[in-house]
C-alpha positions in Angstrom: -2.1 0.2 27.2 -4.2 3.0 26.4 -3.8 4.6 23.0 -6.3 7.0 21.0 -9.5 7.1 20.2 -11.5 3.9 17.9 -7.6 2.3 17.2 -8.3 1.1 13.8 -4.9 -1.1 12.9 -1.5 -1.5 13.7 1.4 -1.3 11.8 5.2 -3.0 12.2 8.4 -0.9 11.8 10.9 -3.3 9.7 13.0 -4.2 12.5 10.1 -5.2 14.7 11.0 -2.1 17.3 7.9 -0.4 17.0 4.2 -1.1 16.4 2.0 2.5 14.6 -1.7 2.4 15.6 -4.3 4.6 13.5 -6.8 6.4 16.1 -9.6 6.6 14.2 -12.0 8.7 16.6 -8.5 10.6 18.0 -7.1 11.3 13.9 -3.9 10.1 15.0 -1.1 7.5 15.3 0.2 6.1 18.5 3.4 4.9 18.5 4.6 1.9 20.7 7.9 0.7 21.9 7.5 -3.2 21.2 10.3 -3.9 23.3 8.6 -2.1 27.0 5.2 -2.6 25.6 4.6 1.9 26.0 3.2 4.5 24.5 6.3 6.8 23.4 4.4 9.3 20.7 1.4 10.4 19.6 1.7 11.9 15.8 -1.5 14.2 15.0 -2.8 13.5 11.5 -5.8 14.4 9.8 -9.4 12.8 10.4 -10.0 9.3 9.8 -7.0 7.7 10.0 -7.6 4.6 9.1 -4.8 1.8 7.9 -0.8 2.6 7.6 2.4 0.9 5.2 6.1 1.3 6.2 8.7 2.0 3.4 11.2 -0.9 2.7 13.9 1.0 4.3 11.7 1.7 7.0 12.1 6.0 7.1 8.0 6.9 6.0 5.1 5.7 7.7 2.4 6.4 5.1 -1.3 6.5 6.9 -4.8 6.9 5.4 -6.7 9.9 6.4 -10.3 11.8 5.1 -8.9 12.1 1.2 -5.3 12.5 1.8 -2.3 10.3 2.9 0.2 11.4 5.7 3.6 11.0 4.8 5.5 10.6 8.2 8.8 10.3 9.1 9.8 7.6 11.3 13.1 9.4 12.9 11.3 11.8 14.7 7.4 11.0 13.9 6.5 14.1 11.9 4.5 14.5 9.4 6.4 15.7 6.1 3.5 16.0 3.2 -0.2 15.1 3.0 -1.2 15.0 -0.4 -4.5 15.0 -1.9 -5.7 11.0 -2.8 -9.2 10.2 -3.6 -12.1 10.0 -1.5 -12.6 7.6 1.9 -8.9 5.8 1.4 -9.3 2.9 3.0 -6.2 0.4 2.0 -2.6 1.3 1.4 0.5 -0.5 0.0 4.2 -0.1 -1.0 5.7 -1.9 -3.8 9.0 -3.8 -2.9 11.1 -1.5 -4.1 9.7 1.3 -2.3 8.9 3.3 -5.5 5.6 4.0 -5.3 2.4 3.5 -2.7 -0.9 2.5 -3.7 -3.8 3.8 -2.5 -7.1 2.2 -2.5 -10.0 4.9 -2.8 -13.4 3.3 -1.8 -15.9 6.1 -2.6 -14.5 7.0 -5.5 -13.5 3.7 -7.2 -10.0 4.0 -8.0 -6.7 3.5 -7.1 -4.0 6.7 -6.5 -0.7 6.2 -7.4 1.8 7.9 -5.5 5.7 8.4 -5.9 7.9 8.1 -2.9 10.0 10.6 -4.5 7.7 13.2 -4.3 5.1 12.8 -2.1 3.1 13.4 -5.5 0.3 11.4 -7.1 1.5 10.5 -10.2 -1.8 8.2 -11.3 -5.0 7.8 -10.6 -6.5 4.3 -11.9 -10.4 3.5 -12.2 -11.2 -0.3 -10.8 -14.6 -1.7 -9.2 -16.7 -0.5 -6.5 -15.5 0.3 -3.6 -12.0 -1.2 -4.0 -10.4 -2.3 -0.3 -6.8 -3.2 0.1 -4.9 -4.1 3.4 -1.1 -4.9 4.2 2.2 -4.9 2.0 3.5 -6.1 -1.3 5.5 -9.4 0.2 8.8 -9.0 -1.4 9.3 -11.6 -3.8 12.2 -10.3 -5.7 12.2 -11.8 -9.3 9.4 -13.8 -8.6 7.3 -10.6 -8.6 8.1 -10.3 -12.8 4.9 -11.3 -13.6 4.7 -11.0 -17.1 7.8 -12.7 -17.5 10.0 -10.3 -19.5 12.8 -10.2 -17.1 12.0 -6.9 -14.8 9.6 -5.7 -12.1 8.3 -3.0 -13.7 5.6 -0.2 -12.0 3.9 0.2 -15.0 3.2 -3.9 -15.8 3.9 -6.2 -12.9 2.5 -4.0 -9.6 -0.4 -3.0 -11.2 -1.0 -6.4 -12.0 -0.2 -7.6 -8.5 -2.2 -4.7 -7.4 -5.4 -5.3 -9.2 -5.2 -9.1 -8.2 -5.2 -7.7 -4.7 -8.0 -5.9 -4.7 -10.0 -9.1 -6.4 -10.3 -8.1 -10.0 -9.8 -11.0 -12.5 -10.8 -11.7 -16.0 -10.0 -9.9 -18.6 -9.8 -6.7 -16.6 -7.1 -7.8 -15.4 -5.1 -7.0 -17.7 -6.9 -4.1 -19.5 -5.2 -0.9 -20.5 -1.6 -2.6 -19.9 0.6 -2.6 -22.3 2.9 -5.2 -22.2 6.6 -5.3 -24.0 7.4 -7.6 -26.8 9.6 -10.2 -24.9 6.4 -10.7 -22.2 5.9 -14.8 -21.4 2.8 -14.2 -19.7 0.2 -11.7 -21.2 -3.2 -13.1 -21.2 -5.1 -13.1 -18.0 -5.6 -16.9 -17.7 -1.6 -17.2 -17.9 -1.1 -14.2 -15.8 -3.7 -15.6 -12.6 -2.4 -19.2 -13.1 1.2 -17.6 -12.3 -0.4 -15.4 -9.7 -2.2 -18.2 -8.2 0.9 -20.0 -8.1 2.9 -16.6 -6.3 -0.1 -17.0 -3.4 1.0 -20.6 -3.0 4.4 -19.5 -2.2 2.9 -16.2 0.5 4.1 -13.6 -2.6 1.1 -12.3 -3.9 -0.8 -12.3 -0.9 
């Protein structure tokens, strides 16, 4: 099956039903019927497009390009905002509950934060160099309260599932997060032991 230019990765719909390619070369997405093994779209996005995430509900295909993220949706394969990220996004991912996507932004070392809501970037976190990220959040429902004050917070528990991730352990970890008073977990050597122990299960991977 042809597709685009330099395909770069492939992406699942929810239901299986269809496969989203990044064209690198082509800045596009090809879009496969799983089912008859064709081609039925081609969505033009801007250059580099790179690696893509699917909502939960499976509406928004969001895709990587040169310093923005195409927000595309999957009813009729158009793209509905591109907003500004950081420079060369290379990884992408959506938090279980669909919330917010998570941007990995290699050159400039840091992570964009963006709400689902808006199509808005709502954050911007500094990590290591050149920070790389690939794939979803695996659901894992209240396992997924990582500090262990009974909710799945943005703010606490996907940032620290995010920055595990991307590899950063230690006591950066856990720096800059403020954690609430009836936390279990909220030192990083309790924090990756638990994490190590989501991995075990395929919910941190």
């Amino acid at each position: 099956m042809t597709v685009g230019v330099n395909p770069w990765s492939v992406t699942f719909s929810r239901n299986g039903a269809r496969a989203y390619v990044p064209n690198q070369g082509s800045a596009s997405v090809s879009v496969i019927d799983t089912a008859s093994q064709t081609l039925v779209d081609s969505i033009g996005l801007g250059n580099g497009s790179l690696w893509a995430a699917i909502s939960p509900n499976g509406e928004r295909l969001y895709v990587t390009s040169a310093g923005t993220v195409s927000v595309v949706d999957t009813t009729n394969n158009t793209v509905v905002a591109s907003p500004a990220v950081g420079s060369s996004p290379i990884g992408i991912s959506i938090e279980p509950t669909g919330a917010r996507v998570y941007v990995a932004n290699s050159v400039s070392n840091s992570v964009s934060v963006l709400s689902t809501a808006t199509n808005a970037v709502v954050a911007t976190i500094p990590v290591g160099i050149q920070p790389y990220s690939e794939g979803q959040f695996i659901g894992g429902g209240k396992l997924l309260d990582i500090d262990g004050d009974g909710e799945v917070l943005a703010t606490t528990d996907m940032l620290l599932l995010m920055r595990w991730q991307l590899g950063i352990r230690g006591q950066s970890l856990i720096t800059g997060i403020g954690f609430p008073p009836n936390a279990l977990r909220t030192t990083f050597d309790a924090i990756e032991t638990y994490l190590r122990e989501l991995e075990s299960l395929g919910a941190a991977r």
